[in-house]
Structures are given as structure tokens and as C-alpha cells.
C-alpha positions as CSV (number, residue, x, y, z in Angstrom):
1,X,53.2,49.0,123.3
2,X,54.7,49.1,119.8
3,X,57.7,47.4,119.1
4,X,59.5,50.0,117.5
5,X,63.0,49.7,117.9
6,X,64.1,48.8,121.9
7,X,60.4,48.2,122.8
8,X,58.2,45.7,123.1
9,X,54.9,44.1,121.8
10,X,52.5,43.3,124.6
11,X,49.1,41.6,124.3
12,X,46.9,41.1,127.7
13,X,45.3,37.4,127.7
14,X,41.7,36.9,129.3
15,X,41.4,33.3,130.0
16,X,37.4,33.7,131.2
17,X,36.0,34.3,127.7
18,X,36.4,32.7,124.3
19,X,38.3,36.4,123.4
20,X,41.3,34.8,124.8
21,X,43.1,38.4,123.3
22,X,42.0,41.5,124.9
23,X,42.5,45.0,122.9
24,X,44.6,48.1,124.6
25,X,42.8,51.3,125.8
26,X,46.1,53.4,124.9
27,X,49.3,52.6,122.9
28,X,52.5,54.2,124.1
29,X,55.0,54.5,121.0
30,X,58.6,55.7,121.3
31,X,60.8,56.2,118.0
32,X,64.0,56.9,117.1
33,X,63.1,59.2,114.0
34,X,59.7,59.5,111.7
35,X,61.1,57.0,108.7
36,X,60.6,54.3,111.8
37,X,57.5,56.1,113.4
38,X,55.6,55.4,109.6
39,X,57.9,52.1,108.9
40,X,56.1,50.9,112.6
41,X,52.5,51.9,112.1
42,X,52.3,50.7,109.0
43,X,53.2,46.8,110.3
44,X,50.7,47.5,113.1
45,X,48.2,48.1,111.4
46,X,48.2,44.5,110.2
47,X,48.2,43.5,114.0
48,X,44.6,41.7,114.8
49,X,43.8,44.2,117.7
50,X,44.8,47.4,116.1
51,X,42.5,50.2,117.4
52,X,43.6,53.7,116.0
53,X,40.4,55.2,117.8
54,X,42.4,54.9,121.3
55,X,44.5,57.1,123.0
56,X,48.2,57.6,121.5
57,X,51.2,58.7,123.4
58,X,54.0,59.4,121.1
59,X,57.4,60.5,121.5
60,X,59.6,61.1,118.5
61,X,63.8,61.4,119.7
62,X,64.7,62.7,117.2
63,X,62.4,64.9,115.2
64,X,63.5,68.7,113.4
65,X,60.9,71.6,114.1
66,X,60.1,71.9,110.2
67,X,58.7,68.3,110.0
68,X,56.4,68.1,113.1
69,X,53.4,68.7,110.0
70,X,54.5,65.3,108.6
71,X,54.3,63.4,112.0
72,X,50.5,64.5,112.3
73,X,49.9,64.0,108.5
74,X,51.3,60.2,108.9
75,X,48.7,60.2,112.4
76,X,45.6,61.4,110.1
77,X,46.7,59.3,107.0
78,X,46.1,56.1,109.7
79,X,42.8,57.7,111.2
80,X,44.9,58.3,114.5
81,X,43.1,61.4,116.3
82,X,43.4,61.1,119.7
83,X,46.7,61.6,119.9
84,X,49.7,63.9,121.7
85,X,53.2,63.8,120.9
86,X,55.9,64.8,123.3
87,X,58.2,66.8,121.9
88,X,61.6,67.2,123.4
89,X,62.3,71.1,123.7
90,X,65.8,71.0,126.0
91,X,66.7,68.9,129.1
92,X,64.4,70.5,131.1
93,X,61.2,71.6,129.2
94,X,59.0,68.3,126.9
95,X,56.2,70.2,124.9
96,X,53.0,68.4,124.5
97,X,51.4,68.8,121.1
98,X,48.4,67.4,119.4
99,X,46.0,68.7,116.2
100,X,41.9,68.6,116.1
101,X,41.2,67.6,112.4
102,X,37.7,67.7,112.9
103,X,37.5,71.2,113.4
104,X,35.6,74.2,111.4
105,X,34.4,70.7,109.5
106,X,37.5,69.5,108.5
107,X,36.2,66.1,108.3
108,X,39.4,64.4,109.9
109,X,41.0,64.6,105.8
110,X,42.9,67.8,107.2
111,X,44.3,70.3,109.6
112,X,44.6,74.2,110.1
113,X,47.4,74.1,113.0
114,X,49.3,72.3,115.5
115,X,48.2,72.9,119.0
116,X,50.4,73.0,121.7
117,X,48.9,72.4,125.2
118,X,51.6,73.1,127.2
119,X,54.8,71.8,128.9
120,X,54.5,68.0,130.2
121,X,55.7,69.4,134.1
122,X,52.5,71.9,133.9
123,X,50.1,68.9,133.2
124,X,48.7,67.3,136.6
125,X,46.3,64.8,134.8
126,X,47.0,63.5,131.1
127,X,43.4,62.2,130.7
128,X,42.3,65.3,130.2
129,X,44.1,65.9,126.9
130,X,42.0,63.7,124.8
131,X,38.4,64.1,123.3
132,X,37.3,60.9,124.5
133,X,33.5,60.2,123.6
134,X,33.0,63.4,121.8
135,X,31.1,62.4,118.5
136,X,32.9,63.9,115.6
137,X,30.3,66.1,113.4
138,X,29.6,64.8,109.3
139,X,27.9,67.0,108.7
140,X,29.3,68.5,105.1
141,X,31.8,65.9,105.3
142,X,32.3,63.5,102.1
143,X,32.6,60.1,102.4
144,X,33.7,57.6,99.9
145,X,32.3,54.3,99.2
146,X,32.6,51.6,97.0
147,X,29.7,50.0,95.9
148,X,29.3,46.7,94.2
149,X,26.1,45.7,92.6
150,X,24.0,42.7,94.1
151,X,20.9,43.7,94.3
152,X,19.1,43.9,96.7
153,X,21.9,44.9,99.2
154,X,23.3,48.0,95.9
155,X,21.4,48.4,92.9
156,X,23.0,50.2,90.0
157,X,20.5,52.8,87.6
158,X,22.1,50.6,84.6
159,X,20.7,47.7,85.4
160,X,17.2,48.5,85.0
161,X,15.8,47.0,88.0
162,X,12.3,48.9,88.7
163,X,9.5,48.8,91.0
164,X,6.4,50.3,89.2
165,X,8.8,51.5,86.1
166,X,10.7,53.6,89.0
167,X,14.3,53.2,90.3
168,X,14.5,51.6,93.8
169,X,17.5,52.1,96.3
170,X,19.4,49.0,97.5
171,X,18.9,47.8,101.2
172,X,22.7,49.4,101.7
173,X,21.9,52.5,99.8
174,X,18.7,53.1,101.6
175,X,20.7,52.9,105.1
176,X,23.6,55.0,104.2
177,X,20.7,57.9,102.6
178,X,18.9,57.8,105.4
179,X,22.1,58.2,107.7
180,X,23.1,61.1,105.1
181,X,19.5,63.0,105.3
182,X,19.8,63.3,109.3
183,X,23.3,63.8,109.6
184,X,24.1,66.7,106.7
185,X,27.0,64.9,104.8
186,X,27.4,63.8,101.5
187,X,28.5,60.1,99.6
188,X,30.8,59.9,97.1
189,X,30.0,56.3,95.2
190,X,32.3,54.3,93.2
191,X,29.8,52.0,91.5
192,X,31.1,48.3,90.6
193,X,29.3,45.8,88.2
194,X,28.2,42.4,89.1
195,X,31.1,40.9,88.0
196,X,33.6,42.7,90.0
197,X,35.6,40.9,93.1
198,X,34.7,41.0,96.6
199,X,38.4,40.4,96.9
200,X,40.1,38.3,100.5
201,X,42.2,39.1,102.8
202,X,45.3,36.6,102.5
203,X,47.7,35.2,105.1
204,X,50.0,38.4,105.2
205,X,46.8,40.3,105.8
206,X,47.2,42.1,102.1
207,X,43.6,42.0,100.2
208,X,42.7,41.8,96.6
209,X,39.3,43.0,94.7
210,X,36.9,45.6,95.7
211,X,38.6,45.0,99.1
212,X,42.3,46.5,98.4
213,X,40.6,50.0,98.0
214,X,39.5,50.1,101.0
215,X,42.9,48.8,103.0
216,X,44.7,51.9,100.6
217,X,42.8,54.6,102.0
218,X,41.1,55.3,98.9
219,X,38.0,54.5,100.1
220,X,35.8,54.1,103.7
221,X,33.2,52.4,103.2
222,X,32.6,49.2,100.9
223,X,28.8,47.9,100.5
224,X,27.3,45.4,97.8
225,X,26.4,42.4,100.1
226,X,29.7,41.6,102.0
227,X,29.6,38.7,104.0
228,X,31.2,38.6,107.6
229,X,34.1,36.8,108.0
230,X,36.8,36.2,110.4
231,X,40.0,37.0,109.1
232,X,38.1,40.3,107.2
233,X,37.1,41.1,110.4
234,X,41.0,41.0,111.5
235,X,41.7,43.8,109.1
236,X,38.8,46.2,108.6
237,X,36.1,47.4,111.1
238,X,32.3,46.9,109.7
239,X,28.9,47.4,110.3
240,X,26.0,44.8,110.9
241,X,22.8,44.5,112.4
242,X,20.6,45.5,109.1
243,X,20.3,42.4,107.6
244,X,20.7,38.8,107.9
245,X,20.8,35.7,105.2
246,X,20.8,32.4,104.7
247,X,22.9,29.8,102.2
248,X,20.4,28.4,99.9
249,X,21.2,24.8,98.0
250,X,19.4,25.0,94.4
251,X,18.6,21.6,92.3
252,X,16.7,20.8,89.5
253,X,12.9,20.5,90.5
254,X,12.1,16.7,90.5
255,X,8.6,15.9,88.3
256,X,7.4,12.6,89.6
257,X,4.6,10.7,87.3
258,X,1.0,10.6,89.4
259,X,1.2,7.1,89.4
260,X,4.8,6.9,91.3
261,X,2.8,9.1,94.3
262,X,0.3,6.5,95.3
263,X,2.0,5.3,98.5
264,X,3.8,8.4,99.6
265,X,0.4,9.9,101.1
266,X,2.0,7.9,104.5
267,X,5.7,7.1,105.8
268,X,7.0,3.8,106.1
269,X,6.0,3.4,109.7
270,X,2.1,4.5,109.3
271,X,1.8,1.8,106.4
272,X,3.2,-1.1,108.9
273,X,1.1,0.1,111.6
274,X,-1.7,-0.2,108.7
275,X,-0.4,-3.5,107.8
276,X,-0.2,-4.8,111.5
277,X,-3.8,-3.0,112.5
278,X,-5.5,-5.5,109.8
279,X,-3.7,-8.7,110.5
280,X,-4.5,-8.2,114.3
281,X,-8.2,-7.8,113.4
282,X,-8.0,-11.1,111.0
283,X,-6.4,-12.9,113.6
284,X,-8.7,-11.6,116.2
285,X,-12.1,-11.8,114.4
286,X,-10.8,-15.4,113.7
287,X,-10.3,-16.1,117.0
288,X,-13.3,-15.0,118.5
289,X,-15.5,-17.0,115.6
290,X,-13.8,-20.2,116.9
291,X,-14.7,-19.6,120.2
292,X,-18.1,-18.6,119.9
293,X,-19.4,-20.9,116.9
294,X,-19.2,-24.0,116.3
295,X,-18.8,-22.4,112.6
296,X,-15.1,-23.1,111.3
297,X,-14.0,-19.3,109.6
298,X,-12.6,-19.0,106.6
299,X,-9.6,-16.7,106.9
300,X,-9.4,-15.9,102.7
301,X,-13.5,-14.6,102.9
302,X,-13.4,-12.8,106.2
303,X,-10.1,-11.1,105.3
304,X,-11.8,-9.9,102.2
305,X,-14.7,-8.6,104.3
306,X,-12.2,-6.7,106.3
307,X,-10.5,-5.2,104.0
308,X,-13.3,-4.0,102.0
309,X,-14.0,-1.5,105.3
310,X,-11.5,0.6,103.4
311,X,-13.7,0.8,100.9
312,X,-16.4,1.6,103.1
313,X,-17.8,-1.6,102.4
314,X,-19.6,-2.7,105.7
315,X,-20.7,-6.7,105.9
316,X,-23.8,-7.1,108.2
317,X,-23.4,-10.8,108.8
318,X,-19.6,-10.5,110.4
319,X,-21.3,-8.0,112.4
320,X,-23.3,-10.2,114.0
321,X,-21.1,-13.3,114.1
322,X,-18.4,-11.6,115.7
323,X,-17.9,-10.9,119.7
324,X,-17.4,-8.1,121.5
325,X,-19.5,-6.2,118.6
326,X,-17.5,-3.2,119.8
327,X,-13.9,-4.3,117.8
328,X,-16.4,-4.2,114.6
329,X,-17.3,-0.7,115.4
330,X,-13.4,0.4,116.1
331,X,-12.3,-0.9,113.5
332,X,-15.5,0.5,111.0
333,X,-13.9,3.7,112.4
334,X,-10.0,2.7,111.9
335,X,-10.5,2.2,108.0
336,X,-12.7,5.7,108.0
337,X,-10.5,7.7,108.7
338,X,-7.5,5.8,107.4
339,X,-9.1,5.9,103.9
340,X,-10.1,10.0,104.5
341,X,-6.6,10.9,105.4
342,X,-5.5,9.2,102.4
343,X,-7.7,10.3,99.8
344,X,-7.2,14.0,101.0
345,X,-3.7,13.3,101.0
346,X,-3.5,11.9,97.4
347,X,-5.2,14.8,95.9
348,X,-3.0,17.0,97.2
349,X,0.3,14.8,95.5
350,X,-1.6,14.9,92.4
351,X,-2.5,18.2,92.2
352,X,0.8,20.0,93.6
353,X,4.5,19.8,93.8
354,X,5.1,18.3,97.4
355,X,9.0,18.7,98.3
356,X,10.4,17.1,101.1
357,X,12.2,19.4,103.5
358,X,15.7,18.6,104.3
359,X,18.6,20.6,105.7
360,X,21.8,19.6,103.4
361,X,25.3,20.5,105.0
362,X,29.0,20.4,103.1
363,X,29.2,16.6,103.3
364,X,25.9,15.8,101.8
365,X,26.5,17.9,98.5
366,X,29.0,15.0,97.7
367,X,26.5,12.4,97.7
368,X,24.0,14.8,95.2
369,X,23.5,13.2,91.7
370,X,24.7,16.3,90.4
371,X,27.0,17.8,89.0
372,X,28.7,21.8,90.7
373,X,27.0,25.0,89.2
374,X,28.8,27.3,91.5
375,X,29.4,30.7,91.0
376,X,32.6,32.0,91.7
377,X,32.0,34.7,94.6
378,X,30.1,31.5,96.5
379,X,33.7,29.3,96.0
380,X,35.7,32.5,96.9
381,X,33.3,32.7,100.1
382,X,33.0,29.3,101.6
383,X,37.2,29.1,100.5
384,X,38.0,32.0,102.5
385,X,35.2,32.0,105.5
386,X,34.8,28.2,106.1
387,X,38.2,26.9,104.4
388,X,36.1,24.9,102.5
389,X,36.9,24.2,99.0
390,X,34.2,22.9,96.5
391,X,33.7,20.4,94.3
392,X,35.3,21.6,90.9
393,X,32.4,20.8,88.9
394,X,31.3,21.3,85.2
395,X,33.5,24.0,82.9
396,X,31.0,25.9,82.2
397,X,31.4,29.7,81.5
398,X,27.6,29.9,82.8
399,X,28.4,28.7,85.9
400,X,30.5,31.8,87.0
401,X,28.0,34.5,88.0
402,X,24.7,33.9,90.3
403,X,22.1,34.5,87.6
404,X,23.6,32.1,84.8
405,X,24.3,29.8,87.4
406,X,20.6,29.6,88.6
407,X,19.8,29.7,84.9
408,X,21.6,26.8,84.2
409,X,20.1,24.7,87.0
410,X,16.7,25.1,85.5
411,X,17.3,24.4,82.3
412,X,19.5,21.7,83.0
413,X,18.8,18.3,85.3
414,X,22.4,17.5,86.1
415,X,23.7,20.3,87.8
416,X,23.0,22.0,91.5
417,X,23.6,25.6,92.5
418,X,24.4,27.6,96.1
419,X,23.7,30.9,96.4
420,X,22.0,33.3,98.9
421,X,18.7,33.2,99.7
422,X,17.7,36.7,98.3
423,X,19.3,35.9,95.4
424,X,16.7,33.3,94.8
425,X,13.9,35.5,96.0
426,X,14.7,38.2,94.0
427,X,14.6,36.0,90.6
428,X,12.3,33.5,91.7
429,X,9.3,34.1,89.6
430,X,11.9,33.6,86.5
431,X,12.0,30.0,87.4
432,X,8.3,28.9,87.4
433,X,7.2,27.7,84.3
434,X,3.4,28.4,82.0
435,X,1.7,25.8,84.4
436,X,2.8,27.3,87.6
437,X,5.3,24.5,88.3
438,X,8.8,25.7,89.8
439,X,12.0,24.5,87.9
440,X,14.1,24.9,90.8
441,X,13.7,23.1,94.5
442,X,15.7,25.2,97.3
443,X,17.3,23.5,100.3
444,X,18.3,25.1,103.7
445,X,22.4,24.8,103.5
446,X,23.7,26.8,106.3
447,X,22.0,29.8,108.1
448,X,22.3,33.1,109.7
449,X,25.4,34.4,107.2
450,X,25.6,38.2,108.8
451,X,25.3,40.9,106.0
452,X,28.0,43.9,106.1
453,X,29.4,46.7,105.4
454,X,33.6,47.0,106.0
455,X,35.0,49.8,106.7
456,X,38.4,51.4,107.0
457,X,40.0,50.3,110.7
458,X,39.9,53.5,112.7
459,X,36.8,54.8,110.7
460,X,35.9,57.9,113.0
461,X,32.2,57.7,112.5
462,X,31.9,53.7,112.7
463,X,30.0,54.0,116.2
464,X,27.6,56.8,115.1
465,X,27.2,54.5,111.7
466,X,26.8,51.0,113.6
467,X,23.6,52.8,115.8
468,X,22.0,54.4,113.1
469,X,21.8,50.4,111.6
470,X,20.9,48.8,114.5
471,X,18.1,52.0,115.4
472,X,16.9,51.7,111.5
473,X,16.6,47.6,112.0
474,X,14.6,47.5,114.8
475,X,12.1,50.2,113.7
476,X,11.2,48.0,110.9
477,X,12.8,50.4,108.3
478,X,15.0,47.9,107.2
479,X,12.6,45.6,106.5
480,X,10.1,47.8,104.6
481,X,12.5,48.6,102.0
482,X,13.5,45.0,101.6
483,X,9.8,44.1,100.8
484,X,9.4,47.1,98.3
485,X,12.3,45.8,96.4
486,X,10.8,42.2,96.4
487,X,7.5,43.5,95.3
488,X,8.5,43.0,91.4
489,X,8.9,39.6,92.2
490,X,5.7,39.2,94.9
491,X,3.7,40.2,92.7
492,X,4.9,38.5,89.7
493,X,4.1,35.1,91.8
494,X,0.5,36.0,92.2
495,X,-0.3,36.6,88.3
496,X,0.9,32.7,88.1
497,X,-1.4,30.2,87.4
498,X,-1.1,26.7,88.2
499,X,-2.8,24.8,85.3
500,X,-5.4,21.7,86.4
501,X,-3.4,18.7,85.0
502,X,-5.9,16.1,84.2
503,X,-5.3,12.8,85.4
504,X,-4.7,10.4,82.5
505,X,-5.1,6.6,81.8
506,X,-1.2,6.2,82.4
507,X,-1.4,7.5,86.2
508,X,-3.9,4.3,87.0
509,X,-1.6,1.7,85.8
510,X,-1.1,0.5,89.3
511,X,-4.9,0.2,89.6
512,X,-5.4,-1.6,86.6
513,X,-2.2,-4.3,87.1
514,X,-4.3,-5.2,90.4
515,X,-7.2,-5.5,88.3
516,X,-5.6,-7.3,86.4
517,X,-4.0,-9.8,88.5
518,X,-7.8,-10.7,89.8
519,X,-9.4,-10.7,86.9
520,X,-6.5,-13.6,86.3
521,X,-6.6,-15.5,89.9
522,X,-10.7,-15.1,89.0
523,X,-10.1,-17.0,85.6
524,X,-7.8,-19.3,86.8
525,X,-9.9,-20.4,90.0
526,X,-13.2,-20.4,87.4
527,X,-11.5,-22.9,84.9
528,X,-10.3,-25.1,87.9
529,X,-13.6,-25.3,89.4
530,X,-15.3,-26.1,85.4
531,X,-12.3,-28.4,84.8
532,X,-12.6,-30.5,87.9
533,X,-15.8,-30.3,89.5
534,X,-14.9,-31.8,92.4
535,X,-12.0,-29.3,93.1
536,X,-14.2,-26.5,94.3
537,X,-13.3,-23.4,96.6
538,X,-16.4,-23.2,99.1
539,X,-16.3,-20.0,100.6
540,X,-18.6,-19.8,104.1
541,X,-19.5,-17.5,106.2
């Protein structure tokens, strides 16, 4: 119920859900003249559960013949149609009166006539008097919609996006065409640049950008890769289901020098377990010649002759001096396959860009060692959706749109990025350089952002819109057209070639300082041994 003057707001609670609000099936308003019927629709309309597509019962005290046209023009202006006013004829007759705008394709915009059903003491059941689930006809009907470029969701002719030198519908376009073709109506666009506001809805429930169209009546629908979001949700009804995306984080690709990726063909753990593997057998094959021969070992030899199975370097005479023969064998097949895995595995690092996968969240980006490239529809979003606000970053007139943003992160090594993930795609071939190596490493940041289009609360066709995307998804439609828009860039990616880098001198050095160190511990031992003969390093079997 309404609180128009005497009357009271009531809101049912449901304590078994997370709703905890539930909506009404039928609001019952009483007034004392229209300036406080319109005055009282217009605050409830910024109520969170305001549903004009339920049944209305109005009654209007006092209300002259002559204006009974404005009472159903202030009912269509706020998309209320199943409605019936009680007017007050004398003290013993109430008329009931009510209006079909949908009729002889009126498109629910206007009216021919006010209908009047009858007097309330003839009416036995008032259910009756409303249309409930009759699906309003579009077909001829005009609906307006504000689009805002961001391909691929709405992609303007200007901006000379083409697949095979054609124009290609956006992902939104494509539904709404399709939903045109089968239904008989026609779309009115308002086309937006790039560079025009979503807009947010703000804590009085007023909106600003693209968005305040669309809460004015002067539009129904607005498409261009709107995000849902709670408090938008609050004051405009949408439609989902068609497509889905995910926050990407974007940083400057990280080039390491071949020689830096020597030990990274294993973790941390498989090295120890390396490490361990080989003192066990020293320790062991140690062991075993103590307690089988009367030969005292020499630990420095025989853990040369164990590590040279790494090598594969086999030593015939530890073979046969050591017992069981068996830990020989394990261990001859230990070192093989050690030394396989990490051959195959350092070719790969050498010859390809290996990126660690990691999932970043909000508190991680603080402890990047870079500097915010943010776009300002992303600090707009994650202010408004997550009440999240980010770091300020660089003052950089670059870093204010999605494209110059991304620019900037590959041509720059300071800065990181967050953007949609088919923002990325779209534009990712533009960030691979002559060799085939990509300037730009993407991170998961947060997933599953639901893509939408808002419109109007009390939009009459929202259910018959809401099926067709959901139908149009799950038939793979959706889909299709989403992979013929990222064809420029698929097959831009497969006309890449990643250039053979050979490997230089400089990517040994790590070789070549061991070298070196034993050529040295070789000299040194040598002119010990010439020096002072009687100083010399016997090594035995």
C-alpha cells in the first residue's frame, strides 16, 4: 500500500531466503486529488520493490469528469497498465474504469478511450478485470534504445570495425535484430561514442550518464556492455543471460635473459627432493662399500661418479663394488629421467614465454611494482559495484579510455591496467610484437561479471525480451556471433610468427663460471701437488 496521505507503506519480510524483502502482487492506492496521485508515484518509483507490471487499484476522492484522461496519462507515463480506478459516481453507485493501451497497436505510448466496466456492486470477482499474462503484441511498435559503443557488446559504422571489409553487428545489436525480425517491431537507436558515461545510480536513487535517459522515459532500453549491479538493479529492470565476462589484470610482459631460466625447469621442492635423492645414495653407496670391502671409499670420487649419472655417465667399477646391485640400477633410472624432464623442460623456457598463472584480487594490486593505468569506466565500476575505490595512480590523459590504457601498458614497464576480458581479446593481436612475443601478460582478477541490458522499470515486453536472450544463448547463437566478431583478431594471431631466437654466448654464463671455478680448484690442487710432492690427493676406487 502507498503511503499517500492517511495510508501506509507496507513491506512483507521472508526470513527463509537471503531476499529478506518480498515484492507485492497488487498495490492498493487511495488519494486525495491527482497533484498527490503523480506527487506519490513519482517517490515510489524510487522504492526498491516497485513493480508497475502488477495489478493497481486506485481510487481518486476527489477527481472532476474532464480530467479522468490525465489520471490514465500519469498511469501510462509510469508503464502502469493493469490498472482500474474507482471512480465515485454518488453515494450509491462507484464506476470502475480502466484503458487498454495496447490496443489496434497502440504500443502502450497511447490510448483511444476510457473503458468503463461497470459499477463496483455489479462485479462478483475483481480478478477478472485485469489482463494478467496476456503478452502484449510489438509488432509495429518502436522502441527506443540507447546505445553506447564497446565493441563487441554495440559497434558503431563510424568506427570502422570490419570482418572481411564488411560491417559486423554487436553481440547486443545482434540480440535485439534478431528479437526485431521475429517479432515485427522496429528500434529507434541513439548511438553514443566510446567516450560517453555509463552514468550511477546515487544514494537518492537519481542517475547520471547514459543512465539518466533511461530513468526520464526518454528511452527503454540502454545496451553498450552494462555491467550488473546491485543498486542499478534497484532502479531499472534488465536483461541477462547472453553473455558473461571476466575482470582481466593487464601488466607489462616480463622478458627474462635465457640464462636467469636455468633452474626454473623445477619448483623449490622437486630440487630438494633432487638434492636429498643424491646425498641418500652417497651416504648409502658409502655405507654398503664399508660393509662389504675391506676398501675404505672415498666420498669426494664416488660422489663425482654419482653425479655424473646425470650426465648419463655410467661407472662400471661402482657397479660392481656396490651391494644390492639393484640401488645402482634405480638410481641409473632416477638421473634418466630427472635429466629428460629437464632438458625438455629447459627448451621450452628458452624457446617460449612461460607465465606463471595466478589469480590477483583487490589487495594484491597494492603490492604490484606498478604504477595504476585505469580507465575511468573500470574506477566508476568497481566504485559503484564493489565500493571499492582505486589506487589514484599516474596523471596520465592516456590512462582514461580502455584502448590508451592498454596502449600504455605495453609500451610502458611501470604501469598495470584492468579491463574486461573481451576488451583484451578483441585488441589482442595489437600487443604482440615482430617476433611473436606478447607485450602484455593478463591475470584472472575477479570472474563471472554478468553482461546487461537495463531497461525502464515496468518495461511491458521485459519477459518476452528476457526469453528470447536466454532461448538465443542456449542455442549457441550467442556465441556464434561473438566468435565472428573475434575473427579479425583470430586470425590475425595465426599470421604471427614467433621468430627462433638463437641462443648466445651470454645465456651460458652460468655454465662457464662452473667451468671456471674447476678449471681453478683443478689449477690450484695441480700446483699443490708439483709444489709439495708429498701433499698428494690420492683418489681410489
Amino acid at each position: 500500500m502507498i503511503n499517500l496521505n492517511n495510508s501506509y507503506t507496507v513491506r512483507l519480510r521472508n526470513y527463509t531466503s537471503e531476499n529478506s524483502l518480498l515484492g507485492t502482487t497488487v498495490y492498493v492506492i487511495i488519494a486525495q486529488d491527482i497533484e498527490e496521485l503523480s506527487n506519490g508515484l513519482k517517490e515510489q518509483t524510487r522504492d526498491i520493490l516497485w513493480n508497475p507490471r502488477v495489478t493497481f487499484i486506485v481510487h481518486i476522492r476527489k477527481i472532476a469528469a474532464g480530467h479522468l484522461k490525465k489520471v490514465f496519462n500519469i498511469f501510462m507515463y509510469h508503464k502502469i497498465y493493469e490498472v482500474i480506478l474507482l471512480n465515485f459516481v454518488n453515494s450509491k453507485n462507484t464506476e470502475i474504469l480502466t484503458y487498454f493501451p495496447f490496443d489496434k497497436n497502440n504500443c502502450g505510448d497511447t490510448f483511444d478511450e476510457i473503458v468503463n466496466i461497470g459499477l463496483c456492486r455489479d462485479i462478483k470477482d475483481i480478478s477478472k478485470l485485469f489482463l494478467k499474462n496476456v503478452e502484449y503484441s510489438l509488432r509495429n511498435c518502436v522502441i527506443k534504445v540507447a546505445a553506447k559503443e564497446d565493441i563487441p557488446m554495440v559497434i558503431l559504422k563510424s568506427s570502422n570495425y570490419t570482418v572481411f571489409g564488411e560491417y559486423v553487428l554487436g553481440l547486443e545489436q545482434y540480440m535485439l535484430e534478431t528479437i526485431t525480425a521475429v517479432e515485427g517491431f522496429t528500434i529507434n537507436y541513439e548511438y553514443y561514442d566510446a567516450d560517453t558515461m555509463y552514468g550511477v545510480v546515487l544514494p537518492n536513487r537519481s542517475t547520471s550518464g547514459l543512465l539518466s535517459r533511461l530513468q526520464d522515459g526518454k528511452i527503454s532500453l540502454a545496451a553498450g556492455g552494462f555491467v550488473l549491479i546491485q543498486n542499478r538493479v534497484e532502479v531499472f529492470d534488465y536483461i541477462w543471460g547472453y553473455n558473461y565476462a571476466d575482470l582481466i589484470l593487464l601488466t607489462p610482459s616480463t622478458k627474462q635473459d635465457v640464462w636467469k631460466k636455468v633452474y626454473r625447469e623445477f619448483g623449490l621442492k622437486i630440487w630438494l627432493l633432487i638434492i636429498l635423492a643424491y646425498a641418500f645414495m652417497v651416504c648409502f653407496t658409502a655405507t654398503s662399500r664399508i660393509l662389504t670391502s675391506t676398501e675404505k671409499p672415498e666420498f669426494l670420487m664416488l660422489s663425482i661418479k654419482l653425479c655424473a649419472y646425470f650426465y648419463g655417465h655410467s661407472d662400471n667399477r661402482l657397479f660392481k663394488n656396490t651391494k644390492p646391485k639393484s640401488v645402482i640400477v634405480v638410481w641409473a633410472l632416477f638421473t634418466f629421467f630427472i635429466n629428460s624432464f629437464y632438458n625438455t623442460a629447459y627448451y621450452s623456457l628458452v624457446t617460449g614465454h612461460v607465465k606463471e598463472e595466478r589469480t590477483f584480487d583487490y589487495d594484491d594490486i597494492n603490492t604490484l611494482p606498478y604504477d595504476p593505468c585505469v580507465s575511468d569506466d573500470m574506477r566508476t565500476f568497481f566504485q559503484y559495484a564493489y565500493n571499492i575505490t582505486l589506487p589514484k595512480g599516474i596523471d596520465n590523459p592516456d590512462c582514461r579510455f580502455t584502448e590508451s590504457a592498454m596502449n600504455t601498458v605495453a609500451s610502458r614497464k611501470d604501469v598495470y591496467a584492468i579491463e574486461m576480458d573481451y576488451s583484451y581479446k578483441l585488441r589482442e593481436f595489437m600487443y604482440i610484437d615482430n617476433d611473436g612475443n606478447h607485450l602484455i601478460d593478463t591475470w584472472d582478477f575477479y570472474y563471472d561479471s554478468v553482461v546487461t541490458i537495463y531497461a525502464t522499470r515496468g518495461f511491458p515486453y521485459k519477459d518476452k525480451f528476457q526469453k528470447y536472450a536466454l532461448y538465443m544463448y542456449e542455442a549457441g547463437l550467442m556465441q556464434r556471433q561473438l566468435r565472428l566478431i573475434y575473427i579479425k583478431n583470430l586470425n590475425s594471431m595465426k599470421h604471427l610468427k614467433h621468430k627462433y631466437k638463437k641462443v648466445g654466448l651470454a645465456d651460458f654464463r652460468i655454465h662457464f663460471v662452473v667451468l671456471a671455478y674447476g678449471i681453478t680448484i683443478s689449477l690450484f690442487c695441480f700446483l699443490c701437488e708439483r709444489l709439495k710432492p708429498r701433499c698428494r690427493f690420492n683418489f681410489t676406487n
